[in-house]
C-alpha positions in Angstrom: -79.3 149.2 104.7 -80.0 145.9 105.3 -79.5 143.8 108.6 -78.5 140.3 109.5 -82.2 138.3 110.3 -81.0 137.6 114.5 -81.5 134.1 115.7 -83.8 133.0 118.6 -81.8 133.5 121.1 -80.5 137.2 119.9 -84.5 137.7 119.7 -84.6 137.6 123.3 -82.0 140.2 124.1 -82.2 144.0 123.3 -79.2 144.1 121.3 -81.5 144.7 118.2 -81.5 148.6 119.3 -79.5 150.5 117.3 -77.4 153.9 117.7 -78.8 157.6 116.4 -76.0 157.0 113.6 -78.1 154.1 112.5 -81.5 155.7 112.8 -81.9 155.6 109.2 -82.0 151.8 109.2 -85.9 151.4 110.4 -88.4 154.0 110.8 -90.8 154.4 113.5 -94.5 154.4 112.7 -96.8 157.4 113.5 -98.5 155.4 116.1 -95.8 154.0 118.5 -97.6 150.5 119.3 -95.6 151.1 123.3 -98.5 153.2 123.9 -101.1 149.9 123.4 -98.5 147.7 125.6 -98.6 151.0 128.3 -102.9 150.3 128.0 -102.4 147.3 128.5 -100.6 147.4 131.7 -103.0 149.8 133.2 -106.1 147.5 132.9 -104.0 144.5 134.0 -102.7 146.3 136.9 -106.2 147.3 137.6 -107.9 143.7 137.3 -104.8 141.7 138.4 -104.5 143.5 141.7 -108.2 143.8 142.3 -108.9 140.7 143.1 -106.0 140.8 146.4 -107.1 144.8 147.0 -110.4 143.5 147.6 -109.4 141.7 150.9 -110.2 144.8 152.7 -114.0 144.7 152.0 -114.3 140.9 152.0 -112.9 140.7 155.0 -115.4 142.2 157.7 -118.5 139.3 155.9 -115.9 137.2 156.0 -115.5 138.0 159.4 -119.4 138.0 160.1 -119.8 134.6 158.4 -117.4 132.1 160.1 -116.5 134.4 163.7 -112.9 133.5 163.3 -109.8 136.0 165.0 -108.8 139.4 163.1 -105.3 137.6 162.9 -105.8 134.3 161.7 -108.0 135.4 158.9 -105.8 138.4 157.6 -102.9 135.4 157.7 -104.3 135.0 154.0 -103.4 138.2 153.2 -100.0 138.1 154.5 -99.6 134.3 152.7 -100.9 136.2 149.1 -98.4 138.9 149.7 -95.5 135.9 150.8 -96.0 134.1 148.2 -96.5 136.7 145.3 -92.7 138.0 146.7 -91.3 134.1 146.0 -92.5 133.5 143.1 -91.8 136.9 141.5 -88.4 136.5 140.6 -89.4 133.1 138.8 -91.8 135.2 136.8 -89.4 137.3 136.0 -86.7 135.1 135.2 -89.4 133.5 132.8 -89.8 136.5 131.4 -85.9 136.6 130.6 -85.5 133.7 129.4 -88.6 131.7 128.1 -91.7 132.8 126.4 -93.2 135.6 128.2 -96.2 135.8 126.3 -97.1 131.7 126.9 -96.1 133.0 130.7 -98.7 135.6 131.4 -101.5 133.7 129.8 -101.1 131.3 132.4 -100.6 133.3 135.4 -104.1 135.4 134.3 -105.7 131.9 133.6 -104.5 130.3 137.0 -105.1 134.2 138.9 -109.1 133.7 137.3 -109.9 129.9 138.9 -108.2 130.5 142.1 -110.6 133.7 142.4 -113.6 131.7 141.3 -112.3 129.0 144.2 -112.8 131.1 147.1 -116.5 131.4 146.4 -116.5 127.8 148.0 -114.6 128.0 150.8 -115.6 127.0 154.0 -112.8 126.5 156.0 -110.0 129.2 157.0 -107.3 126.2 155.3 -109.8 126.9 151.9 -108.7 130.8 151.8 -104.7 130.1 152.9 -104.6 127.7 149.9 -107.3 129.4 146.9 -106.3 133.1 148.4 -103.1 132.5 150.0 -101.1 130.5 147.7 -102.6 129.9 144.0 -104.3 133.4 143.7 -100.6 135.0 144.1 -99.2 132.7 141.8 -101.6 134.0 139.4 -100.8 137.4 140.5 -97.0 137.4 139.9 -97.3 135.8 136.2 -99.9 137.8 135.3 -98.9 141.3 136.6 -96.0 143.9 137.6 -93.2 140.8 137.1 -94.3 140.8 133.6 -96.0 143.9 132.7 -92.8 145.7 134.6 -90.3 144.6 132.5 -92.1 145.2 129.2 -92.3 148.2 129.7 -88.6 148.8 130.6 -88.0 147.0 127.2 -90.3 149.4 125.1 -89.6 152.6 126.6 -85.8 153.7 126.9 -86.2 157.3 128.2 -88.7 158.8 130.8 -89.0 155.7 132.3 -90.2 157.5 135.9 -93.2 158.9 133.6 -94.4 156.0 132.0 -93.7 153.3 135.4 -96.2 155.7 136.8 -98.3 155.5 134.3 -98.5 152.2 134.1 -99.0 151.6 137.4 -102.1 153.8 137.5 -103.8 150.9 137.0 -102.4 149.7 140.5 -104.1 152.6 142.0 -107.2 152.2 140.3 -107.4 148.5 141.8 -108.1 149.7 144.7 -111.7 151.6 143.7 -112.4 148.2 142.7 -113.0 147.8 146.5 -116.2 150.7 145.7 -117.2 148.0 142.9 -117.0 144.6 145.3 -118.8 146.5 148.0 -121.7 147.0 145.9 -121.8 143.4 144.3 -121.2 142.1 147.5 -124.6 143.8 148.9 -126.9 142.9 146.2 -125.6 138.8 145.6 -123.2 138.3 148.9 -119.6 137.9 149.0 -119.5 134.3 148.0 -120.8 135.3 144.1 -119.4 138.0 144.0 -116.5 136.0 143.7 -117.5 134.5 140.8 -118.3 138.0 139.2 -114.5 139.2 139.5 -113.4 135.9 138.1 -115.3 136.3 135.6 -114.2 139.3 134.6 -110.5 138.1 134.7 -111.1 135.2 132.2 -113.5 137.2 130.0 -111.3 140.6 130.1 -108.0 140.1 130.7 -107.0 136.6 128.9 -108.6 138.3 125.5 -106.6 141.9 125.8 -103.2 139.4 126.8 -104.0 136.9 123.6 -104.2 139.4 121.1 -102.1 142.6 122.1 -99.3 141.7 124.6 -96.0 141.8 123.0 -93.0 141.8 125.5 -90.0 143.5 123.2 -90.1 146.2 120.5 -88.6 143.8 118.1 -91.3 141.3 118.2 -93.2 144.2 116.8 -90.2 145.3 114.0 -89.7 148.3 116.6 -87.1 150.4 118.6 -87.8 151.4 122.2 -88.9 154.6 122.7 -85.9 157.2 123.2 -83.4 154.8 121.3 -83.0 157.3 118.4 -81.2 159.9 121.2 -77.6 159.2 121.2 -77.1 158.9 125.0 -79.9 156.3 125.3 -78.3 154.4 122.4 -75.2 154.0 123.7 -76.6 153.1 126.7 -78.4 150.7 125.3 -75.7 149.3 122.8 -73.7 148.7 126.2 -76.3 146.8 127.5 -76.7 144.5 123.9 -72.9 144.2 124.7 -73.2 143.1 127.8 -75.9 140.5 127.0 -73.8 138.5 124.1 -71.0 138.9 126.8 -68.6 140.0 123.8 -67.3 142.9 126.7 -66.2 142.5 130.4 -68.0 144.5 133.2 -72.0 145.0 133.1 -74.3 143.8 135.7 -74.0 140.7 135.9 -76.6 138.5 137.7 -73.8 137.6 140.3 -72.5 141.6 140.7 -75.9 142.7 141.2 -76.6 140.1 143.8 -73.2 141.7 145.9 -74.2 145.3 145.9 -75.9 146.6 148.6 -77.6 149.0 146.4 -80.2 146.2 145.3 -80.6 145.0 149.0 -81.4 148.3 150.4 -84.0 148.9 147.6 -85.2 145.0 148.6 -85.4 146.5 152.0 -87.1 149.9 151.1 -90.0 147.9 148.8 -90.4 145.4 152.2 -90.8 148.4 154.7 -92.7 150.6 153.1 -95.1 147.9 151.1 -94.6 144.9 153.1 -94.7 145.8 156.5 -96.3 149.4 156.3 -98.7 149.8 153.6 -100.1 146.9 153.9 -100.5 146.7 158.2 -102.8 149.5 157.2 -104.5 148.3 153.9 -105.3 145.2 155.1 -107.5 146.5 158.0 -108.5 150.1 157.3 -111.7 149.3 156.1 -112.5 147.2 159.5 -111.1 150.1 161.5 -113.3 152.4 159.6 -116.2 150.2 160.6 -115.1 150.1 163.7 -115.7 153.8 164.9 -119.2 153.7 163.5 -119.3 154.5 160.1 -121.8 152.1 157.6 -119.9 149.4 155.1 -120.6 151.9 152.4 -118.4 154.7 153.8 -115.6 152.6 154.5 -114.8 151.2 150.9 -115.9 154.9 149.6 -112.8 155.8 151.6 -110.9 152.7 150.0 -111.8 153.9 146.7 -110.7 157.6 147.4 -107.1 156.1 148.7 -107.2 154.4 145.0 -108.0 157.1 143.4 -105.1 159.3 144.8 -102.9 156.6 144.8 -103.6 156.6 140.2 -103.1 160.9 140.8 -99.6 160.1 142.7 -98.6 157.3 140.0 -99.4 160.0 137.3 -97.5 162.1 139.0 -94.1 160.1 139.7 -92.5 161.6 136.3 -91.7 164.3 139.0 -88.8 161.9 139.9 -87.3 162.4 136.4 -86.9 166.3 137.3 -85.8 166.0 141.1 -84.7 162.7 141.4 -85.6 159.5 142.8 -84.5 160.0 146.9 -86.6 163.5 147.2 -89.7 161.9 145.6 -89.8 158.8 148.2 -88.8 161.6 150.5 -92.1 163.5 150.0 -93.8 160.1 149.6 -92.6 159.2 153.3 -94.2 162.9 154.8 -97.3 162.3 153.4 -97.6 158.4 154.5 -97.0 159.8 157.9 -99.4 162.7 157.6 -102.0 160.1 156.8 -101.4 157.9 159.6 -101.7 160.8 162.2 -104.9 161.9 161.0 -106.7 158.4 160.6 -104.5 157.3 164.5 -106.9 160.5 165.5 -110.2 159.1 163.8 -112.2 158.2 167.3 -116.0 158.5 166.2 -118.1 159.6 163.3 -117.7 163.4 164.1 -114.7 164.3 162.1 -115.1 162.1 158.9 -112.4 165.1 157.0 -109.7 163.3 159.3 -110.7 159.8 157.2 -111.0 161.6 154.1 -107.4 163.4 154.9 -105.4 160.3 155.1 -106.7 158.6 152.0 -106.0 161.6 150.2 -102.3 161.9 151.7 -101.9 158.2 151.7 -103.1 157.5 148.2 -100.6 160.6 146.3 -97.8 159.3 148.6 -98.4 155.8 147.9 -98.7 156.2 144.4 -95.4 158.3 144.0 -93.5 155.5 145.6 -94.2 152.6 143.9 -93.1 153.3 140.3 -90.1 155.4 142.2 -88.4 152.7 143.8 -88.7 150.6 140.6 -87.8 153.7 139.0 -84.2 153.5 140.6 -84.3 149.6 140.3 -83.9 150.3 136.6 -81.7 152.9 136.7 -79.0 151.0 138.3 -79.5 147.5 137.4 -81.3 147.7 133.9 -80.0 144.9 131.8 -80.6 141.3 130.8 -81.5 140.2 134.5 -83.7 142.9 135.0 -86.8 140.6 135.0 -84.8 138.8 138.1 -84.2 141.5 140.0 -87.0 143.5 139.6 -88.3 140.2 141.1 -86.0 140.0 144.0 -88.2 143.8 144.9 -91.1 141.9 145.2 -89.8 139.1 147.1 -88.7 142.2 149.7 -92.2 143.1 149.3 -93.8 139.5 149.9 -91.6 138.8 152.9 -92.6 142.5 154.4 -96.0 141.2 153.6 -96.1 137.9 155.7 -95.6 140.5 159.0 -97.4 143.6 158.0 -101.2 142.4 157.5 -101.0 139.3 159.7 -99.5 141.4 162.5 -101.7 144.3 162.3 -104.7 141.6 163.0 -102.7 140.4 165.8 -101.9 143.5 167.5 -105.7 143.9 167.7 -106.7 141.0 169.1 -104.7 141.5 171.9 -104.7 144.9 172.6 -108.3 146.0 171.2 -107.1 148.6 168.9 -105.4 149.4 166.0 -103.1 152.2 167.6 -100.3 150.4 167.8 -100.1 148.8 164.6 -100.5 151.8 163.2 -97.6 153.6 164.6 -95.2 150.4 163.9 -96.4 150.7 160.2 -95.3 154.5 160.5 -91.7 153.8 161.8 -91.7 150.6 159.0 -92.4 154.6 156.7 -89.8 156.8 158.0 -86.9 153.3 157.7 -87.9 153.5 154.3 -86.9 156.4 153.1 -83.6 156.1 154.8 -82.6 152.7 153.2 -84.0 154.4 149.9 -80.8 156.8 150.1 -78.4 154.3 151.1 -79.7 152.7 147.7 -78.9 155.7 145.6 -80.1 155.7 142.0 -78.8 159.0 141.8 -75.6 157.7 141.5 -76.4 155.2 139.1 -74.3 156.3 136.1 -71.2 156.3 138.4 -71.8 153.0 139.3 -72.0 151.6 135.5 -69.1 153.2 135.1 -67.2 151.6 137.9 -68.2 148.3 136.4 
């Protein structure tokens, strides 16, 4: 059976996917090439968010060098995260609409000199504008605004699975704290700059160049599932509702009314924004703090990494029980870990430190590809790359309080108690707003469209 040859702007839209009764009409390779775009992801989630994970063990030389407050110099942190959360639905509207593979080579080229920019800064206005502003710009058109929606496209079933997958590479940018800690001993933390830049430009722009392909059908494929006849009607209503031939569909303007996308905004902002990272940003400083050498504190970094790839492998659990109960058990471990590093006073219980990243990392990385999880299973459609943007501006404007204010809670009070058990209430608010949300009602909502 032959098919009509579809037309730039049909190329852009998923209405290529065909129904099971149509399976006959192309015929999927041995190899499904979704697998290389799922590698893919993993080492750009680990490289792209290296370079802002790293902030952790930067920031005590940092620190050492220039003498300037805990607040003023985790501000760059909270700018990264602010402006990452702006420009991420611009990235992902670009990814809509424009040329998404032009897109990302730029954001990974611009992500690669704004690293190799902070080697010379002197001046705290140097980090707020290479760290602060440019290096997030890189970030958002070069990772999970991009890479997220890909993978939606390629992948039409188990899509808690393979977001977890995916983001395994998220969890494993954090180890790369282990890695800058020991570059940073042997050349200081102003080449070792360089090095991570380096390996941006040398790395990532190559594996994007050749091997990044944002649809099936720039590749002559299906998405993975399509063949099943529930996915492919779902998806054939989706096609529909991107040539607008049928009324109802989220629409840009429909999604923007429902709540349910502004309490999943608020869930990403609480939980990553404000929470994660109040205690991200400083956790190896605190670590430091009580006594124990450099070395330990970004081994405990890397551990939190490490569990936080174990959770992410783990979040096809929110295929089987659903979405709410996994952020649900994602909350009671965040707050487990919180209570055992609040009772971390000296070196003589370092199983308390080792506890939290542990419980922190599994719950951390069950949550992330779970609340885009949901994201996609109300809202999946042609403004997917938009919306899934709109999470990470929730995130980025969580992110201008959570690290800036965790600095500042210490420089007044001497401690980082109290920060600490704000970033656990930011926890328990959201998983609350994450029910209000309810993905588990997704299919009722399509239908009501």
């Amino acid at each position: 059976m032959s098919r009509q040859k579809p037309g730039p702007a049909e190329h852009s839209r998923q209405d290529i996917v065909v129904s099971a009764e149509e399976g006959g009409v192309d015929r999927r390779p041995r190899f499904f090439y979704g697998w290389v775009i799922v590698g893919i992801a993993i080492i750009g989630m680990m490289l792209v968010y290296g370079t802002r994970h790293s902030f952790s063990v930067f920031f005590p030389p940092i620190l050492d060098e220039f003498g300037w407050s805990r607040g003023s110099t985790a501000l760059m942190l909270s700018l990264n995260i602010l402006i990452y959360g702006l420009t991420a639905p611009i990235a992902g509207s670009l990814c809509d609409r424009w040329k998404p593979h032009r897109v990302i080579l730029i954001g990974a080229t611009v992500l690669g000199l704004a690293t190799a920019g902070c080697a010379f800064a002197s001046e705290l206005w140097h980090f707020y504008l290479l760290f602060g502003f440019l290096m997030p710009i890189g970030t958002a058109f070069s990772g999970w605004p991009m890479l997220g929606p890909t993978l939606a496209n390629w992948f039409a079933k188990r899509r808690g699975m393979i977001m977890g997958l995916a983001q395994v590479g998220g969890g494993l940018s954090f180890t790369y704290g282990m890695f800058v800690e020991v570059v940073i001993s042997q050349v200081g933390w102003r080449y070792t700059y360089f090095v991570i830049a380096g390996i941006v430009i040398a790395v990532l722009l190559p594996l994007y160049l050749v091997f990044y392909r944002h649809r099936p059908e720039d590749k002559g494929l299906k998405p993975y599932g399509a063949d099943e006849p529930r996915v492919a009607i779902a998806l054939d209503a989706g096609a529909a509702e991107d040539q607008k031939s049928v009324p109802g569909g989220w629409t840009l303007k429909k999604a923007l009314r429902s709540y349910h996308l502004w309490f999943l905004v608020a869930t990403q902002s609480l939980y990553w924004g404000v929470g994660a990272y109040m205690v991200l940003g400083h956790q190896v400083k605190f670590v430091e703090d009580v006594g124990y050498s450099s070395t330990v504190a970004a081994s405990v970094f890397a551990l939190f990494g490490i569990f936080v790839a174990v959770g992410q492998l783990s979040a096809g659990l929110s295929d089987w029980i659903g979405r709410e109960k996994t952020v649900t058990l994602a909350v009671i471990l965040a707050l487990g870990a919180l209570t055992a590093l609040i009772s971390v006073r000296d070196t003589s219980q370092p199983w308390l430190l080792y506890l939290y990243a542990m419980c922190f990392g599994y719950g951390a990385g069950l949550c992330a590809p779970t609340i885009y999880a949901g994201l996609a299973d109300i809202f999946h459609g042609r403004n997917f790359g938009v919306l899934s943007g709109l999470l990470m501006t929730g995130f980025g404007i969580g992110g201008i309080i959570g690290p800036w204010l965790g600095g500042f809670i210490y420089d007044v009070t001497g401690s980082y108690t109290n920060a600490f058990l704000l970033a656990m209430m930011c926890f328990a608010l959201s998983g609350i707003t994450f029910w209000i949300a309810a993905p588990r009602k997704a299919e009722k909502l399509r239908a009501q469209l």
